[in-house]
C-alpha positions as a Markdown table, in Angstrom:
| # | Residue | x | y | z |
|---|---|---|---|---|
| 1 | Unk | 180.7 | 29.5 | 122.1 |
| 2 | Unk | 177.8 | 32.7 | 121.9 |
| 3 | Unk | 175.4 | 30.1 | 120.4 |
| 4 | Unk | 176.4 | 27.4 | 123.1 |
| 5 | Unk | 176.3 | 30.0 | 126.4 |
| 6 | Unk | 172.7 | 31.6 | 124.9 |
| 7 | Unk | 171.1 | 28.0 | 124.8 |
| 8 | Unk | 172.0 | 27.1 | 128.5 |
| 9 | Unk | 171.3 | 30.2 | 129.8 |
| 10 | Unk | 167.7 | 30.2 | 128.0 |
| 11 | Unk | 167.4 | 26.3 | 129.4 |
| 12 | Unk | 168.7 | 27.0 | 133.1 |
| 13 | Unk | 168.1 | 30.9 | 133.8 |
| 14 | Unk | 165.4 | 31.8 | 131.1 |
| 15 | Unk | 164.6 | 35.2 | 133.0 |
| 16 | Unk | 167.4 | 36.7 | 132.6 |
| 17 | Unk | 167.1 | 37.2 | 129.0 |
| 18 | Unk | 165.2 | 40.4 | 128.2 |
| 19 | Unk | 161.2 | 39.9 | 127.0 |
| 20 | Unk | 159.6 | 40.0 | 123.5 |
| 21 | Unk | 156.2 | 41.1 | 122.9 |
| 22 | Unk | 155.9 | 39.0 | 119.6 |
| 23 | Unk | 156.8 | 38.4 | 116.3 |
| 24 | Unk | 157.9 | 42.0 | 114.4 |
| 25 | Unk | 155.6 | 42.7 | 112.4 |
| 26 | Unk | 155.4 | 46.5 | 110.3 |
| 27 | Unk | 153.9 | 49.5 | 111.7 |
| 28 | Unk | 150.3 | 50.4 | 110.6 |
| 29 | Unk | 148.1 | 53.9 | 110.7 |
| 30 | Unk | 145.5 | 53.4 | 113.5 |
| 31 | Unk | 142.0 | 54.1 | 112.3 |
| 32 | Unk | 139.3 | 54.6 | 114.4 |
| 33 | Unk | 136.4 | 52.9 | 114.1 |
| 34 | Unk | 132.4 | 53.2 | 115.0 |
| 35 | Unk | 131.1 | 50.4 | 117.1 |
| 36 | Unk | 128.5 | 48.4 | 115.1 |
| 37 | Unk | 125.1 | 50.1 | 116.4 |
| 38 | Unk | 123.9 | 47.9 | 119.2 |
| 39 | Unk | 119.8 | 46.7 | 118.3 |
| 40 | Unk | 117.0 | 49.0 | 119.6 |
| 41 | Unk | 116.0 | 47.3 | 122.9 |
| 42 | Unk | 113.8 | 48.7 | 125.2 |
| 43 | Unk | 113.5 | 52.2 | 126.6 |
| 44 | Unk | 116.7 | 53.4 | 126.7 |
| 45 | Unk | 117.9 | 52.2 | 123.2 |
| 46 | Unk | 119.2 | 55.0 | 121.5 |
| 47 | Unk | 117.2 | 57.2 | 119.2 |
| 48 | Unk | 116.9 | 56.5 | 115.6 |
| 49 | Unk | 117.4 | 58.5 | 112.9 |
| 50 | Unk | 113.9 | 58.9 | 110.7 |
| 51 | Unk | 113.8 | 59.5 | 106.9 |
| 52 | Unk | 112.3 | 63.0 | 106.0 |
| 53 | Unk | 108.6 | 63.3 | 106.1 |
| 54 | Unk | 106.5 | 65.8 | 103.6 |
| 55 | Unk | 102.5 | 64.1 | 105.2 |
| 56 | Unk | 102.8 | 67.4 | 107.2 |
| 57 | Unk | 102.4 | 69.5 | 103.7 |
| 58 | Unk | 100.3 | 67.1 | 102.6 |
| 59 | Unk | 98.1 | 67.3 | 105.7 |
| 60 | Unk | 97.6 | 71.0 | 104.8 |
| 61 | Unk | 97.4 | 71.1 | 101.1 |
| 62 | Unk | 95.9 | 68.1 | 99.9 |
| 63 | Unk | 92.2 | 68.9 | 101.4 |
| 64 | Unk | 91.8 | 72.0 | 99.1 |
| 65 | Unk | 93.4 | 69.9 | 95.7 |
| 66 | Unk | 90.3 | 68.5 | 93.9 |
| 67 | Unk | 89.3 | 66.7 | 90.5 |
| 68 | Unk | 88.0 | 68.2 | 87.7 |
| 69 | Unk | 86.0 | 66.6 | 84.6 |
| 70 | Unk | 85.1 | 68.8 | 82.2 |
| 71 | Unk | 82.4 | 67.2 | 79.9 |
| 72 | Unk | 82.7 | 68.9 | 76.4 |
| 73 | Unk | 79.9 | 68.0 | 74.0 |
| 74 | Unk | 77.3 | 69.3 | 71.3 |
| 75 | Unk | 74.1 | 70.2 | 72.3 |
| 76 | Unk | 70.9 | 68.0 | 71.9 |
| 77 | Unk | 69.0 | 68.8 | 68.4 |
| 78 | Unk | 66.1 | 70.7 | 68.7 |
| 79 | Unk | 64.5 | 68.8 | 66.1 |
| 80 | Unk | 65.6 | 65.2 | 68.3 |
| 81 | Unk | 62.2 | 64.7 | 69.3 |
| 82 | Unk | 60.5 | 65.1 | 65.7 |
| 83 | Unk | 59.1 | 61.3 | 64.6 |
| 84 | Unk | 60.2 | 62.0 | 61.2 |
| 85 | Unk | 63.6 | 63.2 | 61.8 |
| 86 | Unk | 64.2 | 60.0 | 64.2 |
| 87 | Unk | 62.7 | 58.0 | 61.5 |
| 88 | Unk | 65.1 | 59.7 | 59.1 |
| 89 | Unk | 68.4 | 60.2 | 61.1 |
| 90 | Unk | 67.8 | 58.0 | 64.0 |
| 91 | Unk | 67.6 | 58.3 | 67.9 |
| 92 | Unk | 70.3 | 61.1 | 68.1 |
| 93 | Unk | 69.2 | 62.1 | 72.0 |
| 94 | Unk | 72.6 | 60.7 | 73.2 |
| 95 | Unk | 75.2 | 62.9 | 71.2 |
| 96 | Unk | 78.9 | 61.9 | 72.1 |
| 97 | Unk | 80.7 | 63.5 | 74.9 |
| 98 | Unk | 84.1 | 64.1 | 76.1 |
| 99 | Unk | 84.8 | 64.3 | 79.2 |
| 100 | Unk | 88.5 | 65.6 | 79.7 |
| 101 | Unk | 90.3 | 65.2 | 83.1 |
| 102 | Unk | 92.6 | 67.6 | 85.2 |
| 103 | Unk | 93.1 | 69.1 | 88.6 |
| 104 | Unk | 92.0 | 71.9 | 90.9 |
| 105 | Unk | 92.5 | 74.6 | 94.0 |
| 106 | Unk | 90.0 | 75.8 | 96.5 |
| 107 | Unk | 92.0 | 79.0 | 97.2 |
| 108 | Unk | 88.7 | 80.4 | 98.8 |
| 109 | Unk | 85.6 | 79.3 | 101.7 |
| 110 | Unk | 83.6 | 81.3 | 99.5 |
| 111 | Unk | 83.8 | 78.7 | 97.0 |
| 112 | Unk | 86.8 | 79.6 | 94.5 |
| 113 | Unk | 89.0 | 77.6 | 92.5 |
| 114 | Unk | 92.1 | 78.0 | 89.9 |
| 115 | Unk | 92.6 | 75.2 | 87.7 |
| 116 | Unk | 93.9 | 76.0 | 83.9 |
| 117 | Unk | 92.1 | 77.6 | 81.0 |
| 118 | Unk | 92.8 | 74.6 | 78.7 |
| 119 | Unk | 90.9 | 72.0 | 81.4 |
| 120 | Unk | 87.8 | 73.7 | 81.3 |
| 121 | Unk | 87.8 | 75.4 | 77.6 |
| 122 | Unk | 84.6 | 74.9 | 75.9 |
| 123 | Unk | 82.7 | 72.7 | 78.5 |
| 124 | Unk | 79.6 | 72.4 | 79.1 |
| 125 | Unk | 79.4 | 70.3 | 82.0 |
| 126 | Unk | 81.9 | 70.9 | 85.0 |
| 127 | Unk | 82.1 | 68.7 | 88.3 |
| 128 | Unk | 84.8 | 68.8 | 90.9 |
| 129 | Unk | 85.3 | 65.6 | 93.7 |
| 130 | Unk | 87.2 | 66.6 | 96.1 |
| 131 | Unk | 90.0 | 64.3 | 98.3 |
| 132 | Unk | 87.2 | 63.5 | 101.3 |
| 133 | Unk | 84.9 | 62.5 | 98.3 |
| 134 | Unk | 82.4 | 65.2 | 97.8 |
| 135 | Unk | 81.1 | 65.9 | 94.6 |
| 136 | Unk | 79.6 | 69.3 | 93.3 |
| 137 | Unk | 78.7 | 70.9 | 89.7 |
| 138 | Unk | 81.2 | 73.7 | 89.0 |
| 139 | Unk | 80.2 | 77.2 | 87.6 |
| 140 | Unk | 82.7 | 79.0 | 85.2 |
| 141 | Unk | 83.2 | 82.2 | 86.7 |
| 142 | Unk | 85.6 | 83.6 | 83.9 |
| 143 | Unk | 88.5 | 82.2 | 81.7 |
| 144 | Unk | 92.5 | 84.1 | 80.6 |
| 145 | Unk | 93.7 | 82.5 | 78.2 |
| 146 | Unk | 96.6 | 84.2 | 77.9 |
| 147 | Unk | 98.0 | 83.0 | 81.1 |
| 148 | Unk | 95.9 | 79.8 | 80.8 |
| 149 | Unk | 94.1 | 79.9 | 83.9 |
| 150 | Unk | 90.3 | 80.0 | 84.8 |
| 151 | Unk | 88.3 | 80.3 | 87.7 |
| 152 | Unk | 85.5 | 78.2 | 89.1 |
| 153 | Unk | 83.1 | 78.2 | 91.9 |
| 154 | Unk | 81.3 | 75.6 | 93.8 |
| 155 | Unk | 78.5 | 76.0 | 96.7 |
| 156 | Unk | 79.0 | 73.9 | 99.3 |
| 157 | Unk | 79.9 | 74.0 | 103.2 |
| 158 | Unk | 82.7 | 73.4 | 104.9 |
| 159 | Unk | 85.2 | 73.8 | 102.0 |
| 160 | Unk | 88.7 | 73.9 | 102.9 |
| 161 | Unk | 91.2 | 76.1 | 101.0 |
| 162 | Unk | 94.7 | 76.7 | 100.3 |
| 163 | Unk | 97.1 | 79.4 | 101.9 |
| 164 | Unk | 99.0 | 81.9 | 99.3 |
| 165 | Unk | 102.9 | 81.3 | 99.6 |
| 166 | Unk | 105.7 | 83.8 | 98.8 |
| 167 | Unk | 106.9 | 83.5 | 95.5 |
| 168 | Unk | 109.1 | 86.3 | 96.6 |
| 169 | Unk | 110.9 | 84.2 | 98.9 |
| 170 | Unk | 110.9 | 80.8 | 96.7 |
| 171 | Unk | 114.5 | 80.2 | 95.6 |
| 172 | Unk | 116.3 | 77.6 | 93.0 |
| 173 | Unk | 116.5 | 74.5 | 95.0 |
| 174 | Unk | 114.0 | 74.4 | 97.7 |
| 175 | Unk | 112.1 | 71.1 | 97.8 |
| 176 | Unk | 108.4 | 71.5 | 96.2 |
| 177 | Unk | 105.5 | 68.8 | 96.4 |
| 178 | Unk | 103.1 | 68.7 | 93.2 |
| 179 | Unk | 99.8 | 67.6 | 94.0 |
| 180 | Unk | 97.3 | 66.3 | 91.2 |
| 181 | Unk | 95.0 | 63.9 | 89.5 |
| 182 | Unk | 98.0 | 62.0 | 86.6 |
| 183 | Unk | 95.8 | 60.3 | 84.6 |
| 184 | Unk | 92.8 | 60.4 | 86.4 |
| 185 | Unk | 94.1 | 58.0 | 89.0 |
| 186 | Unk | 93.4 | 60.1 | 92.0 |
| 187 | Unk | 94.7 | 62.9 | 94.0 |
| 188 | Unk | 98.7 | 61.9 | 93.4 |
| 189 | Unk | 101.8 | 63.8 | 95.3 |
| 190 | Unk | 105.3 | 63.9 | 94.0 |
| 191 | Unk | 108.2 | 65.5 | 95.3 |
| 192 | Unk | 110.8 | 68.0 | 93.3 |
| 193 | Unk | 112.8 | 70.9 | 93.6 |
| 194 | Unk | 112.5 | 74.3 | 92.0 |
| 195 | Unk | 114.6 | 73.8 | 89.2 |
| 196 | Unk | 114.5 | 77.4 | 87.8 |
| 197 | Unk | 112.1 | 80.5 | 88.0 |
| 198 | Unk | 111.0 | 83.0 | 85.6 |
| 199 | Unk | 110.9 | 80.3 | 82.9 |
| 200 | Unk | 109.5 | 82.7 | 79.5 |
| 201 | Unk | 109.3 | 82.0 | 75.5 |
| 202 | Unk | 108.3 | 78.9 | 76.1 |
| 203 | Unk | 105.0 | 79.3 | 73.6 |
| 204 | Unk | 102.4 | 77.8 | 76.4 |
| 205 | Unk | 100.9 | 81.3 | 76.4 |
| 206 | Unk | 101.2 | 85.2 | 76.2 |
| 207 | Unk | 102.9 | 86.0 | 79.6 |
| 208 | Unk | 104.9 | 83.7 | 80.9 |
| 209 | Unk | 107.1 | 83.5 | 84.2 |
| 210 | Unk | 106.9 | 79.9 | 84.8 |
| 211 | Unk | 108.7 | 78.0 | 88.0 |
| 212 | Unk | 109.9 | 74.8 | 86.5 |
| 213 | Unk | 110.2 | 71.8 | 88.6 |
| 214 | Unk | 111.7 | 68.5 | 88.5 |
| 215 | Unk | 108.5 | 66.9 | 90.6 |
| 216 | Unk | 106.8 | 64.2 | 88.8 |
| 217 | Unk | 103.7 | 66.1 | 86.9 |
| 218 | Unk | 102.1 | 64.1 | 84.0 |
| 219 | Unk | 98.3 | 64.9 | 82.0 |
| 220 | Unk | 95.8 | 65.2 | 84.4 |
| 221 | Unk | 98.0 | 67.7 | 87.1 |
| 222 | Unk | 96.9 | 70.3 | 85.1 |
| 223 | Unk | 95.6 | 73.0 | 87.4 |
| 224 | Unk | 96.6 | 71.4 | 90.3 |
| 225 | Unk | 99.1 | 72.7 | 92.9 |
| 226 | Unk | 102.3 | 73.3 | 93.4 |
| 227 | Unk | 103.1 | 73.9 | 97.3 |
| 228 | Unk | 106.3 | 74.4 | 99.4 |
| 229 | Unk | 107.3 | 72.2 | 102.7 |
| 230 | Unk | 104.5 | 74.3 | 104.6 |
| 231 | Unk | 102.0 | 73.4 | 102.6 |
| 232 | Unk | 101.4 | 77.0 | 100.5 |
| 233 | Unk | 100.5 | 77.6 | 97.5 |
| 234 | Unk | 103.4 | 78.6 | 95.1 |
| 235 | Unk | 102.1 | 77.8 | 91.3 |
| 236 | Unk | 99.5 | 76.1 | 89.4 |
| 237 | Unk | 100.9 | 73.4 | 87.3 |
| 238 | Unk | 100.2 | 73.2 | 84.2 |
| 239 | Unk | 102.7 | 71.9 | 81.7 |
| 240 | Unk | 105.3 | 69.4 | 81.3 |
| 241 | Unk | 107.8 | 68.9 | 78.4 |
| 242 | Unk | 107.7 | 65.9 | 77.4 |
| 243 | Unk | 108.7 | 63.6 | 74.2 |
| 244 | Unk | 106.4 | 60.3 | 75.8 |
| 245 | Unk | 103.7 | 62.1 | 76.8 |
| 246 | Unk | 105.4 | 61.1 | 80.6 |
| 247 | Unk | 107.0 | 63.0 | 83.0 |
| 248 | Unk | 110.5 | 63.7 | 81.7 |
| 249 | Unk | 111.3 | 65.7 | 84.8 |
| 250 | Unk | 110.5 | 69.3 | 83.7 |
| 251 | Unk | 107.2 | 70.7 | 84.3 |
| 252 | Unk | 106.0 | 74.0 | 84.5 |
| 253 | Unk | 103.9 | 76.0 | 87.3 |
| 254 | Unk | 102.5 | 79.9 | 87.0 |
| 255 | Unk | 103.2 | 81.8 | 90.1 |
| 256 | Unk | 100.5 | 82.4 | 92.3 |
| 257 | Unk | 101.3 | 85.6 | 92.3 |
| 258 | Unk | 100.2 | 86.2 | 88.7 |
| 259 | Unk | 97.4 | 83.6 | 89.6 |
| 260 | Unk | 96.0 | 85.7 | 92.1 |
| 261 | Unk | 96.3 | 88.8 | 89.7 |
| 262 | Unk | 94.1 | 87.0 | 87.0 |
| 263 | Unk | 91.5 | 85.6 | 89.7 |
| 264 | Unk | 90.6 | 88.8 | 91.4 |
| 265 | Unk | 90.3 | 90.6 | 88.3 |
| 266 | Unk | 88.1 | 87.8 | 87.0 |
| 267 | Unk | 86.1 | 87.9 | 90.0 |
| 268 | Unk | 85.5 | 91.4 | 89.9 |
| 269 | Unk | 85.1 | 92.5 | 86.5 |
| 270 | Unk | 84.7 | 89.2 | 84.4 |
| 271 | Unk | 88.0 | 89.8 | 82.5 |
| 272 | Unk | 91.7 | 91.0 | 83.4 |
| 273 | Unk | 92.7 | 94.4 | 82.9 |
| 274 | Unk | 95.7 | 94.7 | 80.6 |
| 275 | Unk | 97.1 | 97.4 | 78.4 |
| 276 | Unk | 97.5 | 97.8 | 74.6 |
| 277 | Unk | 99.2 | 99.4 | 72.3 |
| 278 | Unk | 99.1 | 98.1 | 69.1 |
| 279 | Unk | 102.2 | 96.1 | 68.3 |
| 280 | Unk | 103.9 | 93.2 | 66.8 |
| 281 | Unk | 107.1 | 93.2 | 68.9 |
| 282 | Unk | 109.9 | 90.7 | 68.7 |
| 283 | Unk | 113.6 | 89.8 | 70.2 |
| 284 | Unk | 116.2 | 92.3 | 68.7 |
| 285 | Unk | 118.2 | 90.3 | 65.9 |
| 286 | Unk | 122.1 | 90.9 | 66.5 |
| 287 | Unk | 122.7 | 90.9 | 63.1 |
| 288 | Unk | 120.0 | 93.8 | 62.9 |
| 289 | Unk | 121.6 | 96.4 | 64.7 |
| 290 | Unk | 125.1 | 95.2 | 63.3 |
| 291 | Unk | 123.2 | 95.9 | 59.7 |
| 292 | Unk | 121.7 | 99.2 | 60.6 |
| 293 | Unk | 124.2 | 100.6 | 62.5 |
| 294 | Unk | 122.5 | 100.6 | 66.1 |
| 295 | Unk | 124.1 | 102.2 | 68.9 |
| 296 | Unk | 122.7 | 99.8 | 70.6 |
| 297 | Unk | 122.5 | 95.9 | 71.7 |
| 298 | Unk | 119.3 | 95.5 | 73.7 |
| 299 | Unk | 115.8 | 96.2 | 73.1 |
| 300 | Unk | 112.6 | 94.9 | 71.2 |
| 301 | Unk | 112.1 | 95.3 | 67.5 |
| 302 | Unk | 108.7 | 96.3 | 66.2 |
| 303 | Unk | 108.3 | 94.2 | 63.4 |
| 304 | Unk | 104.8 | 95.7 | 62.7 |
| 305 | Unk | 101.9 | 98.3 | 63.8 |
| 306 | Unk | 98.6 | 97.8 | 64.3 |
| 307 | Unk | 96.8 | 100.7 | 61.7 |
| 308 | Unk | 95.0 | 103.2 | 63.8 |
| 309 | Unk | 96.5 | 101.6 | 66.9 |
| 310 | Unk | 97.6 | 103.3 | 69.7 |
| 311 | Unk | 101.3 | 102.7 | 68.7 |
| 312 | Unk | 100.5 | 104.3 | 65.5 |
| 313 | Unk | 98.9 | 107.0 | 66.7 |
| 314 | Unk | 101.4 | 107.7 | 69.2 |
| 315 | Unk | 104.0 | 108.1 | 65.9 |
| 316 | Unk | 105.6 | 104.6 | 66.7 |
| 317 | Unk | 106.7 | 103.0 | 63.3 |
| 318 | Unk | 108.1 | 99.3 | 62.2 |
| 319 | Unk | 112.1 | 98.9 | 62.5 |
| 320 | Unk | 111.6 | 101.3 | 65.7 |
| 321 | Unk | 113.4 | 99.7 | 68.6 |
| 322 | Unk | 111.9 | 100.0 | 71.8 |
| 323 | Unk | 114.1 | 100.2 | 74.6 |
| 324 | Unk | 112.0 | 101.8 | 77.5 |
| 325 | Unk | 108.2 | 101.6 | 78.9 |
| 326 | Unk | 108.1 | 104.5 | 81.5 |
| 327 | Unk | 110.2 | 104.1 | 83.9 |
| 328 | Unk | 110.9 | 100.5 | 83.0 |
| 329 | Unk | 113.8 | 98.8 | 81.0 |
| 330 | Unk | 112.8 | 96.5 | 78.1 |
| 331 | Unk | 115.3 | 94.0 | 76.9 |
| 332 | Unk | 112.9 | 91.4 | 75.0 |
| 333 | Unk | 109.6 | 90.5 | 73.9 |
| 334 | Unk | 108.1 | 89.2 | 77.6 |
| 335 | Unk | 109.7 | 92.0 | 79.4 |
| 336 | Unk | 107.6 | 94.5 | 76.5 |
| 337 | Unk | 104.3 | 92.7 | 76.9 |
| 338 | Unk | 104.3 | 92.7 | 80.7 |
| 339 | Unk | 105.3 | 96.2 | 81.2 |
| 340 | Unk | 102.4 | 97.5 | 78.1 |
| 341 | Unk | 100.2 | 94.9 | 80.3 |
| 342 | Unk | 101.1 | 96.4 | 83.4 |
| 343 | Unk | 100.1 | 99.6 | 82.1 |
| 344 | Unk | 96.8 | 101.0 | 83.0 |
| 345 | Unk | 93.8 | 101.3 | 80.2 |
| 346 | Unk | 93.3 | 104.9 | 79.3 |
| 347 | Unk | 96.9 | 106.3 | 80.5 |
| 348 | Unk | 99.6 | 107.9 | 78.4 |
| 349 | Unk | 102.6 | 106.2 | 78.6 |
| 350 | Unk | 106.6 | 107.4 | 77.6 |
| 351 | Unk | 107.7 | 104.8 | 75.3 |
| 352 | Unk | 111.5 | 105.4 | 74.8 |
| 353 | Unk | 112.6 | 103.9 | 71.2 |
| 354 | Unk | 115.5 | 103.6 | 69.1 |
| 355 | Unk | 115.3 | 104.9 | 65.7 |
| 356 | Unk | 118.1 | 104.6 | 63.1 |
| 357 | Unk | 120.9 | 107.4 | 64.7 |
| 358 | Unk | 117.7 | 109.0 | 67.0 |
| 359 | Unk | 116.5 | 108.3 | 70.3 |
| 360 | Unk | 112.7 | 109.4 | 70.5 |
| 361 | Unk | 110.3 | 109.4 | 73.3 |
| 362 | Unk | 107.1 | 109.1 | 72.0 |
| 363 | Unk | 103.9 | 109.5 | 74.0 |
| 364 | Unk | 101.2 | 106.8 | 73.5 |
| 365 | Unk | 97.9 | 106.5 | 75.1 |
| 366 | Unk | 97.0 | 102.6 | 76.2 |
| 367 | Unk | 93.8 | 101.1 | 75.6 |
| 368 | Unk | 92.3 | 97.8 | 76.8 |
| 369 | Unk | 94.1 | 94.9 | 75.7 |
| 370 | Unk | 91.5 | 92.5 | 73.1 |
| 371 | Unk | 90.0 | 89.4 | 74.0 |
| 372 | Unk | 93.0 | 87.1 | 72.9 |
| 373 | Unk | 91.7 | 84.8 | 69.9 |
| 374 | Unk | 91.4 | 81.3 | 70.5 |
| 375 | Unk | 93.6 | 79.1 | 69.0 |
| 376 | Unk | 92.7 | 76.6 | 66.5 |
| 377 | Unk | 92.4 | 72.6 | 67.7 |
């Protein structure tokens, strides 16, 4: 009877029966969703969003980043012109030369450039070209091989130079541009972050405080720069670790702080200033203090003395542990040779050290550091 009053009153009165919306269907979350962007027409089309941009840094740095070949060769015999020793030995006028390839940075008008020590060692021939395609001869004005830089200078007008960042204010992370020769295909810049600073025991050279990077640097970057999003100067590259002889991703720059140390004191005297005192230091050895019974876990072991030195006139002995330089903590090797370096030539210095049981403070007068040997090819 329900069934049969339903059907004739949805057949003859169909609006009295209340309305449905549609089928049931479950409830869902509602998500909110952008429009799809609408095509840049016109005027008024919306703004669009533009990748980040490093030509600015470029614009600045590049000009003063130039190429260096370094032309290494004997010298012509003096007996080359002799008829019997030509006849003998044959024409010999055009001995073999090689010509090695790196990078550069005007960091002066006057003239002045940093590249690395190991660019320019023993060449006799040295010519820059620089990004707008000039070309000049180079003169060596001095060489540190310890920190493997060099300087050069070149006399020609209108030369643009580099600014001097902050190292100071250079922290892990902050996006870097290398700028180069690689492989003496031109001037080259890659992009990178600071991947860690104060870098040391590395073995590329006495003092180290390297800022490693992830930018792309590969043979021929050598000496070039390393520069921050304004375009200053923050290292000189001038390694890369590396088991291809590629770019793995870690390269090394010395802070132009230290650059700028070595280049003014090569400028003005020839050589840099450095203290001396006569000693073979090394890392303290836990198992050293454990055996000798050191009250102590942090210092540099003098594994030897130079005879006659200043360490050994100043009482200093081998197994001595040196804990202080002045005023200055030591806690290994790098942190000894830069403070003695640090130390002016002619000075007496307080050189606190660890004896057996015995604290001493000994009193040792600093001398000029040597010429550093060079190191066999």
């Amino acid at each position: 009877m329900a069934l049969a009053v339903l059907f004739v009153v949805g057949t003859l009165k169909p609006h009295w029966l209340p309305r449905m919306s549609g089928p049931l269907v479950p409830e869902v979350v509602s998500i909110r969703t952008a429009p799809p962007a609408a095509p840049a027409t016109g005027a008024s089309a919306p703004a669009q969003l533009q990748p980040a941009s490093f030509s600015s840094a470029v614009q600045r740095a590049a000009p003063a980043v130039v190429s260096v070949s370094a032309g290494k060769g004997s010298s012509r015999n003096p007996h080359s012109q002799d008829p019997w020793f030509r006849y003998f030995f044959g024409d010999r006028n055009g001995a073999e030369v090689q010509v090695g390839f790196g990078s550069g940075v005007i960091v002066s008008s006057q003239g002045y450039l940093l590249t690395n020590n190991h660019v320019v060692e023993g060449a006799n021939d040295i010519e820059i070209r620089l990004n707008d395609g000039r070309e000049a001869r180079a003169a060596l004005v001095g060489t540190d091989p310890e920190t493997d830089l060099a300087v050069l200078k070149v006399e020609m007008d209108k030369l643009p130079s580099i600014t001097f960042g902050d190292i100071e204010a250079a922290r892990v992370g902050d996006m870097v541009l290398a700028i180069g020769n690689p492989f003496n295909v031109g001037q080259t810049v890659t992009s990178g972050i600071v991947s860690a600073l104060g870098r040391t025991q590395l073995g590329l050279s006495t003092f180290e405080n390297f800022i490693q990077t992830d930018a792309a640097i590969n043979p021929g970057n050598s000496g070039g720069a390393l520069v921050d999003l304004n375009g200053h100067l923050l290292g000189i590259n001038t390694a890369i670790y590396s088991r291809s002889g590629g770019s793995m991703g870690i390269g090394f720059a010395i802070p132009v702080d230290l650059a700028r140390q070595v280049m003014e004191g090569l400028i003005k005297d020839g050589r840099v200033t450095r203290g001396w005192i006569g000693v073979e230091p090394r890392d303290l050895p836990p198992e050293y203090a454990e055996t000798f019974r050191l009250p102590i876990k942090d210092g540099v072991l003098i594994a030897g003395v130079v005879k006659d030195g200043p360490a050994s006139r100043g009482g200093m002995r081998p197994g001595d542990v040196v804990q202080t330089i002045g005023a200055r903590q030591v806690a290994n090797t790098t942190q000894l040779l830069n403070a003695v370096a640090a130390l002016r030539p002619g000075s007496e210095a307080t050189i606190g050290v660890q004896r057996g049981s015995e604290q001493l403070q000994l009193k040792v007068t600093v001398i000029q550091r040597p010429p550093a040997q060079r190191r066999p090819q």
